[in-house]
C-alpha positions in Angstrom: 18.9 -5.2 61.3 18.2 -8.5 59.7 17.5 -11.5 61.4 19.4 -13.9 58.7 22.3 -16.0 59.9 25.4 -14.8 58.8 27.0 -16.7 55.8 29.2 -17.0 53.2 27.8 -17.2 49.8 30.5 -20.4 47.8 32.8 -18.7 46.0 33.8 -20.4 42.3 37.1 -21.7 42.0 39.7 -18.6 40.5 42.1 -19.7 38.1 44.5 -18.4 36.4 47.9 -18.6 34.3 49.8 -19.6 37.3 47.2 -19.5 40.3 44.2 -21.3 41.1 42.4 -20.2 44.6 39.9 -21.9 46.3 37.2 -21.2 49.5 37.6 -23.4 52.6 35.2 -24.3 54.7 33.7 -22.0 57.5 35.4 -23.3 60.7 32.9 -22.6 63.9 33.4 -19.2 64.4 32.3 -18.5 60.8 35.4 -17.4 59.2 36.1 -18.2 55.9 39.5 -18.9 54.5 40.8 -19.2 50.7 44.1 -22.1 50.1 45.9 -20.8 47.0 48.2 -22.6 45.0 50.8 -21.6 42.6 52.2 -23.6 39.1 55.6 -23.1 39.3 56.5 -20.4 36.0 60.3 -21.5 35.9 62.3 -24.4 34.5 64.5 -25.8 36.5 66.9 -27.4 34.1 69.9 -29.4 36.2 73.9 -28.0 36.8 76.2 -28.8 34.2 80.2 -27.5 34.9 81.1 -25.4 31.9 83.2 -26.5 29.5 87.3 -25.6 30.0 88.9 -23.1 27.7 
């Protein structure tokens, strides 16, 4: 086998319409993680009562 440590090559930021992901950091027993974080894709428009007939 090879004798190279085992790491991670850095990933480029993924973005999207609605998502951008990102690569963490390798904690110490090497795994990498990815935090991704969502826009939000609705409007959120405030209650109003309907009018009465």
């Amino acid at each position: 086998m090879s004798d190279a440590p085992k790491t991670r090559p850095a990933v480029p930021e993924g973005k999207s319409r609605f998502v951008t992901t990102r690569q963490k950091k390798a904690n110490d027993q090497g795994y990498v993680g990815y935090e991704t974080t969502w826009e939000p894709f609705q409007k959120e428009v405030p209650y109003s009562t309907p009018k009465k007939p």
